[in-house]
KEKOLDREN-102940 format. One record per residue: x, y, z of N, C-alpha, C, O, CB in turn; residue in three letters. Coordinates in steps of 0.02 Angstrom, whole numbers, plus 50000, padded with zeros to 5 digits. Glycine has a CB too. Layout:
XYZXYZXYZXYZXYZALA/...
***
This chain:
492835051950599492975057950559493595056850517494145055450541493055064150605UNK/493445057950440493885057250399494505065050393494275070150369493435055350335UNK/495185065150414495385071450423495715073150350495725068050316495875072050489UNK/495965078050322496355074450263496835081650243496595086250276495735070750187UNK/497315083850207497885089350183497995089750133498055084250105498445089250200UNK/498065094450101498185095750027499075094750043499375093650096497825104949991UNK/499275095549979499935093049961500255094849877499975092349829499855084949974UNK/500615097449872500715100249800501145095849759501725094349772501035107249800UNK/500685093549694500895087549636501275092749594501015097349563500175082749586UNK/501995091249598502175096449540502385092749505502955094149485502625102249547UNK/502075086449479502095085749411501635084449362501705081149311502415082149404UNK/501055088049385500615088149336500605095849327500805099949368499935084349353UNK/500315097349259500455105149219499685108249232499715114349231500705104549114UNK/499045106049243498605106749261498705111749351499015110949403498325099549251UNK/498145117649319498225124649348497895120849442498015123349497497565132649290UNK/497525115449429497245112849494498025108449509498235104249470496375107349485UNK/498345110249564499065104549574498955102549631499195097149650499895107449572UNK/498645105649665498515101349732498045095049736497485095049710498225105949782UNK/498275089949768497785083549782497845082349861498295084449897498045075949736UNK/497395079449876497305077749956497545069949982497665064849950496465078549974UNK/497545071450050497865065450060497555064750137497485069350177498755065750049UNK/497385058350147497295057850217497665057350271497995052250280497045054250226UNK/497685063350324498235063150372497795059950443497205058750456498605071850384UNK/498315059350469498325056250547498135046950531497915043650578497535061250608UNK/498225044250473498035037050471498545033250480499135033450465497745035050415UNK/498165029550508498345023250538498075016850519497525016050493498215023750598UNK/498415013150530498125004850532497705001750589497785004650643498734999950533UNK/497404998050590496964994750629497024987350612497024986350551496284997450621UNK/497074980950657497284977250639496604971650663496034973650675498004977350659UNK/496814964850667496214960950678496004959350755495474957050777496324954550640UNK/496594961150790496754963050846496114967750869495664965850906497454966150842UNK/496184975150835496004980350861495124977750832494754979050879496494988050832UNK/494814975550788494284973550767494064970050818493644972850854494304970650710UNK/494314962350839493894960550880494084963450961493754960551004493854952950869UNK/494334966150975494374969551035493884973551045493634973851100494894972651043UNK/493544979650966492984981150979492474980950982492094985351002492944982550974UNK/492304972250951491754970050949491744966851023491174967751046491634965750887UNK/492184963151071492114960451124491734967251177491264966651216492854956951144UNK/492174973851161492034978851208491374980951201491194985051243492474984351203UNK/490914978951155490444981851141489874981051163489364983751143490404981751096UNK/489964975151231489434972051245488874965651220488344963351243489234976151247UNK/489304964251163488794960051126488664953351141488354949051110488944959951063UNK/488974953251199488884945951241489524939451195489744933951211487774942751228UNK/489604943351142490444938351117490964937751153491244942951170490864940851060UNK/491164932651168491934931651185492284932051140492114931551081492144926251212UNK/492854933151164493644934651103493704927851074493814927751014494574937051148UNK/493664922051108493764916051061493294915051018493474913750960493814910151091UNK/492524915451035492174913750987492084920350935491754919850883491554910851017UNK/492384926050954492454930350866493154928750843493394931650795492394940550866UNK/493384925450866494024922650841493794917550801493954917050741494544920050894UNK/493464914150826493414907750797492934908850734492974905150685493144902250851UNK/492404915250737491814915150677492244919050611492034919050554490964920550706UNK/493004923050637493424925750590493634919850548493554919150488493994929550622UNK/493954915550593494444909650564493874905550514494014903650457494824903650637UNK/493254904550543492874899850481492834904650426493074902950371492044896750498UNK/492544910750434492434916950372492994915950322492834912550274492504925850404UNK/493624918250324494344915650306494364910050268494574910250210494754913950364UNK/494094903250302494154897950274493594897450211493794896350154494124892950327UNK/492974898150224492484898150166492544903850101492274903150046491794899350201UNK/492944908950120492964914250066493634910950038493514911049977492994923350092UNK/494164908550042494654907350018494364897849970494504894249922495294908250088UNK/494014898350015493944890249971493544892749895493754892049838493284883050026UNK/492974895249916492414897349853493084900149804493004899049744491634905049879UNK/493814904249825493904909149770494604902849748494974902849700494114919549798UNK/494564899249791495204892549734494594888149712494714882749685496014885449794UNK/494004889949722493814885549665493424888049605492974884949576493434880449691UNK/493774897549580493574900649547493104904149536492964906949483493614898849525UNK/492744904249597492254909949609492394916749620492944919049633491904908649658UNK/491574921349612491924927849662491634926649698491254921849687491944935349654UNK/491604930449773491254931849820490914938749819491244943449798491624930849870UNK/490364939749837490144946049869489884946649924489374943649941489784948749841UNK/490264951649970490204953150040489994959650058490244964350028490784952150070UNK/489544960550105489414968450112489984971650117490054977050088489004970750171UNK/490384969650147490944971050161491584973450124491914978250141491014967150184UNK/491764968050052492174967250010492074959949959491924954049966492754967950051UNK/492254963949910492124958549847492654957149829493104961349833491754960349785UNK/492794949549800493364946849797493164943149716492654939949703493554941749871UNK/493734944949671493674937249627494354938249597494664943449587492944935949558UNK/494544930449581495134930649539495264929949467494924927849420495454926749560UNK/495964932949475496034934449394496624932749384496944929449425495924941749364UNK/496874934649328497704932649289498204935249263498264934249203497724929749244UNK/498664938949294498874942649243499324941949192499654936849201499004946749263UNK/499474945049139500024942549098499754940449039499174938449042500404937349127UNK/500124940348968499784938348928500164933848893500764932648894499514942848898UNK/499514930548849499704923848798499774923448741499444927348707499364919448795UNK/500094920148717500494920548660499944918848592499874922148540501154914848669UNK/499724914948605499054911748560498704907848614498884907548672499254906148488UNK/498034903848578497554898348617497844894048635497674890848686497064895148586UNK/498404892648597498744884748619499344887848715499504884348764499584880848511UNK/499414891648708499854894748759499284893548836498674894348842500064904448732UNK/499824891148886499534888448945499814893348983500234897148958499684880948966UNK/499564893949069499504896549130500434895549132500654889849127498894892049190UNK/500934901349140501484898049159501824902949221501804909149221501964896849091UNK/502054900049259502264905049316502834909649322502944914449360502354901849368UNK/503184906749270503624913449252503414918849208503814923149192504214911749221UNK/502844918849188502474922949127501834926449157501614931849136502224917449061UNK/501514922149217500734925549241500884921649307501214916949329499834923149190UNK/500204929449334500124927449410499494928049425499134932849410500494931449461UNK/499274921649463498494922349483498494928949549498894929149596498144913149518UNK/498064932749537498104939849581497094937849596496624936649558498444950149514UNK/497164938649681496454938149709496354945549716496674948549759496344933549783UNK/495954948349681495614956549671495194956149731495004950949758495064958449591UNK/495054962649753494724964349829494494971249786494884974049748495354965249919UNK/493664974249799493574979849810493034982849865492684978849897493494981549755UNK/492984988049874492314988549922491924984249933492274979649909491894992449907UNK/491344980949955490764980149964490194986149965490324992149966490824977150014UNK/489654983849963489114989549948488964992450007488754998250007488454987249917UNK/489054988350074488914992650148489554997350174489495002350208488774986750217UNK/490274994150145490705000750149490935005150090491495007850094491314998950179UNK/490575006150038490245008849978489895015150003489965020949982489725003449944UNK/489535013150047488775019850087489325024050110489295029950093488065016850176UNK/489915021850153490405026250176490435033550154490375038850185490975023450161UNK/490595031750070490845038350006490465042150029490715047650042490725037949916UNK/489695041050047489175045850043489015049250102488835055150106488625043150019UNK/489105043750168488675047850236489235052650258489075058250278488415042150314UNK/490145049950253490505054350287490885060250248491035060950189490935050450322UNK/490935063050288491125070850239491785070450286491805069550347490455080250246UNK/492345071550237493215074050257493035080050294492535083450303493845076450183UNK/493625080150311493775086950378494315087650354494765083550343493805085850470UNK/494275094050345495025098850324495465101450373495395107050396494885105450287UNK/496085096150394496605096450461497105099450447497635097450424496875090250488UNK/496825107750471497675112250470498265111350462498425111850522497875114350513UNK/498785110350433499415108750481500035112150455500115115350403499585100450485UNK/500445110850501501285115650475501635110250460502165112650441501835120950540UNK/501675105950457502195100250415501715096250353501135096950334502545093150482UNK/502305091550333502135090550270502255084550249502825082450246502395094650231UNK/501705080750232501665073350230501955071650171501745072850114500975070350235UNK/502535068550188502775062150103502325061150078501815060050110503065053950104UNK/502355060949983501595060949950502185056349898502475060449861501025070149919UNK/502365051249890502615048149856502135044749790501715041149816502935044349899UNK/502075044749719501715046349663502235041749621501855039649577501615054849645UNK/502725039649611502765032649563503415031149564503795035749576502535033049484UNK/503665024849552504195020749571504385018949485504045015449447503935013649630UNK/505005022449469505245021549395505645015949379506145013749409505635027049373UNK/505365014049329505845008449309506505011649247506455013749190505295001649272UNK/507125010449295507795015149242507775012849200507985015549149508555015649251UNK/507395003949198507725001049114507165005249055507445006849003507584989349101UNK/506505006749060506225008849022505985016449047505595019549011505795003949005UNK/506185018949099506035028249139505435028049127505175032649097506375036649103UNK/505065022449150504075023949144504195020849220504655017549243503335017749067UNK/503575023649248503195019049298503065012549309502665009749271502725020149299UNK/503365009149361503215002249357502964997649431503184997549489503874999249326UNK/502574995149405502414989349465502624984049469502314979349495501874987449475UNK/503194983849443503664976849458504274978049431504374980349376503404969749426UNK/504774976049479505564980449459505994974749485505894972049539505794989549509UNK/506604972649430507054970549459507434971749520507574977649531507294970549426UNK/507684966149573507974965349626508744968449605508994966049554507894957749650UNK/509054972849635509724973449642509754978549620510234981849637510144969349617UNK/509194982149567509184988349534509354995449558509494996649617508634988649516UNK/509344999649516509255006849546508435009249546508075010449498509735012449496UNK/508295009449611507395013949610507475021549590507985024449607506945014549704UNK/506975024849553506825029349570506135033549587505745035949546507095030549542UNK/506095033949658505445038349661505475044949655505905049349652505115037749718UNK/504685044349653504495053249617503985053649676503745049049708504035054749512UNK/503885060749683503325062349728503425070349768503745074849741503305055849787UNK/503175070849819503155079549829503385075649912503245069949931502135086149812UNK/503845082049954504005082050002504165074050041503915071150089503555086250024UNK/504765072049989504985065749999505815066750039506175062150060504965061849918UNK/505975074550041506675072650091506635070450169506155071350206507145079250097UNK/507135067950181507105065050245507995064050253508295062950200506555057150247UNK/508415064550319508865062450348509245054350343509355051350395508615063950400UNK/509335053050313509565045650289510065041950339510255036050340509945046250216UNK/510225048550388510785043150447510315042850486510555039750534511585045950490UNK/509625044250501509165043450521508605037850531508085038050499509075046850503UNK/508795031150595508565025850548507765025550550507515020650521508885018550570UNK/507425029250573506565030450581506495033750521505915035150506506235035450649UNK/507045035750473506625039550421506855035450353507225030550351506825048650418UNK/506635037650313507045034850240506305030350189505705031550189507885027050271UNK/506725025150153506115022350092506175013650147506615009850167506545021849964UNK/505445014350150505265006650195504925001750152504465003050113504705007650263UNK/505184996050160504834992650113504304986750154504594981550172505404989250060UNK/503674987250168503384981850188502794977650159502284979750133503264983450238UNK/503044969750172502974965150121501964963050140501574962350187503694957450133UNK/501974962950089501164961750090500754952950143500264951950178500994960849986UNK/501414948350113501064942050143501164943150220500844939850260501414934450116UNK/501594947750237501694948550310502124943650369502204943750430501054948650328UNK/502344939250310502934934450314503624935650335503944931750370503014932250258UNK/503804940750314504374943950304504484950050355503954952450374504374945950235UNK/504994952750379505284959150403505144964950344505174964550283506124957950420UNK/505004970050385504984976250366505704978150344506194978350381504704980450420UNK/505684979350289506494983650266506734988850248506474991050196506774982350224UNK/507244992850276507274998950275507715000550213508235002650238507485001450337UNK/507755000550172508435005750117508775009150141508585013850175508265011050066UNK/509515007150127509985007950176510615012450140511095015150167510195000450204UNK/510385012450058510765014749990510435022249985509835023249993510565009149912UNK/510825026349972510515030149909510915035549893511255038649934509785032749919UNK/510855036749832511355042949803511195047449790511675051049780511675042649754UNK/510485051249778509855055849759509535057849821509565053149860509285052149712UNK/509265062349844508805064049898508565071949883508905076949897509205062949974UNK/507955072149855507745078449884506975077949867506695072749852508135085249851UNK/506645085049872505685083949887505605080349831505235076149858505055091749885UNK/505635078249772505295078849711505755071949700505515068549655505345086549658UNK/506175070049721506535063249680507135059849721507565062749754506905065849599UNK/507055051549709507335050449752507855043949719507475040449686506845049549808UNK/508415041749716508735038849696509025033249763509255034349819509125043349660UNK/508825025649716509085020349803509275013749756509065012349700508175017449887UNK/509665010849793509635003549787509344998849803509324996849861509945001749799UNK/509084996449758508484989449802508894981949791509054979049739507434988249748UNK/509004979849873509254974049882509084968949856508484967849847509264973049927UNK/509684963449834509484958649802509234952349817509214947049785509844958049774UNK/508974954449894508874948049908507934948849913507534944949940509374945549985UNK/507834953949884506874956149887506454950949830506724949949775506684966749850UNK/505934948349842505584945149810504654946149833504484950649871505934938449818UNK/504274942749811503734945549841503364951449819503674954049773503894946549894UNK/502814954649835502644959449841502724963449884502794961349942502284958949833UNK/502744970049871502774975249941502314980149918502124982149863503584979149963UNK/502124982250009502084992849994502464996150014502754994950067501554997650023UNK/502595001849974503485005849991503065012750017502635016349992504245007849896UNK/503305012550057503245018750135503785025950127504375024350124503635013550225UNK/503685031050125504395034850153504085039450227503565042450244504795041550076UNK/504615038250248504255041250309504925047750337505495046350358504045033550378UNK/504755051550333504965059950366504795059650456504405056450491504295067650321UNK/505365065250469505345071250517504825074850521504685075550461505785075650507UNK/504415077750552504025084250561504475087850594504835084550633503345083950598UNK/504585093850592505315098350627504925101350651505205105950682505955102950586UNK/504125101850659503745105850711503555101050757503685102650815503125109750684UNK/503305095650751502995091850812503505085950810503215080650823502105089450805UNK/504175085250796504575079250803504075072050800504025068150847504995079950878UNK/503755071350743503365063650738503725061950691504235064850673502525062450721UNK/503475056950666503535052450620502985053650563502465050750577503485045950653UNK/502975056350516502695055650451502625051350400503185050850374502845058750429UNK/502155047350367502225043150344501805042850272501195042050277502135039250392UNK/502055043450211501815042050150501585036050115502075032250114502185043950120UNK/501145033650090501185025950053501245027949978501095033749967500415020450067UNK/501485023549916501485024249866500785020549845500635015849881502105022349843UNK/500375021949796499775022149809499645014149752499095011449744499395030749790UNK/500175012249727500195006149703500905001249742501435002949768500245007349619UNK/500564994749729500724988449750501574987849698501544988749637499974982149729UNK/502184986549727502694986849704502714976649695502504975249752503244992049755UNK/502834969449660503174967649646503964966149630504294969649592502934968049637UNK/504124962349654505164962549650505074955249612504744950149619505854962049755UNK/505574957949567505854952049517506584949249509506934953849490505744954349453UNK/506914943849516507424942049543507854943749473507604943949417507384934649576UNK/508524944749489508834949449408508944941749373509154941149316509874955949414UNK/
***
């Protein structure tokens, strides 16, 4: 059951301001996957769905370095490039473009959209809805921001306690290489906008998290920004 909460965008001027958001989610990891395929009776052991993961892995990553896509019931994969060129004569350069491996649905978790219907989950607190990460040098939206900079996010019910170290702007890195990092700066704090320093030692990609208090059920609340952040070294 999909549960999910409205949440108020006040920055759009459009008389509809509410958008939804899915509450009570969580992650599930590869861990929790084959644990439920072992529990399921299917006569698999944990090594050998370990082991049919690890070949899967290996054959989808080979087909897509050697410029294919894949299609999976599951999820479709192909790669692309981003960044652009100057003319025909202009080559692949890594300070200029990045090969980015695209992922979307598959067509068997595609059927999803259709069989399950959201459930509308009451509640008295109020989930971080964090909505875009500004770049000061140009005050637009950006998915890739200099290291050392000043951030600023935008979004609805983004305050939180900052001597508080479970709460605040989290930054966690996509290759999964790296420590989770908390923002430890900031001079701005309230629902609608948030002013921080992003350390200079960030590189990589991330997803930036803010995570709140509930002052009714003392949890942990947790927002994602709904795009992929990049860090660029100054």
């Amino acid at each position: 059951m999909i549960k999910y909460v409205l949440v108020e965008n006040s920055f759009t001027k459009n008389e509809n301001k509410f958008v939804a958001l899915i509450s009570d989610s969580q992650t599930k990891t590869m861990d929790d996957i084959i644990d439920h395929m072992v529990s399921e009776g299917t006569g698999m052991t944990r090594p050998q769905t370990l082991a049919y993961f690890e070949k899967l892995k290996e054959v989808i990553r080979f087909y897509l370095e050697q410029g294919y896509s894949v299609n999976t019931p599951l999820v479709r994969f192909r790669p692309s490039i981003r960044g652009a060129f100057r003319d025909e004569s202009d080559r692949f350069d890594p300070g200029r473009h990045k090969l980015v491996m695209r992922a979307i649905a598959g067509s068997y978790i595609k059927e999803a959209e259709t069989v399950v219907k959201p459930v509308y989950a009451k509640t008295d607190y109020h989930i971080p809805h964090p909505i875009s990460l500004i770049d000061v040098a140009t005050d637009r939206p950006a998915t890739t921001i200099m290291t050392g900079s000043i951030g600023k996010l935008k979004g609805d019910y983004l305050s939180f306690e900052p001597t508080d170290d479970q709460q605040g702007i989290f930054l966690v890195p996509n290759d999964k290489t790296q420590q989770v990092l908390r923002i430890s700066t900031y001079s701005f704090i309230t629902n609608i906008e948030i002013h921080f320093l992003l350390p200079a030692s960030l590189h990589g990609s991330y997803s930036l998290e803010v995570r709140t208090l509930d002052r009714v059920q003392k949890n942990i609340n947790k927002g994602i920004l709904p795009s992929k952040i990049d860090f660029a070294g100054m």
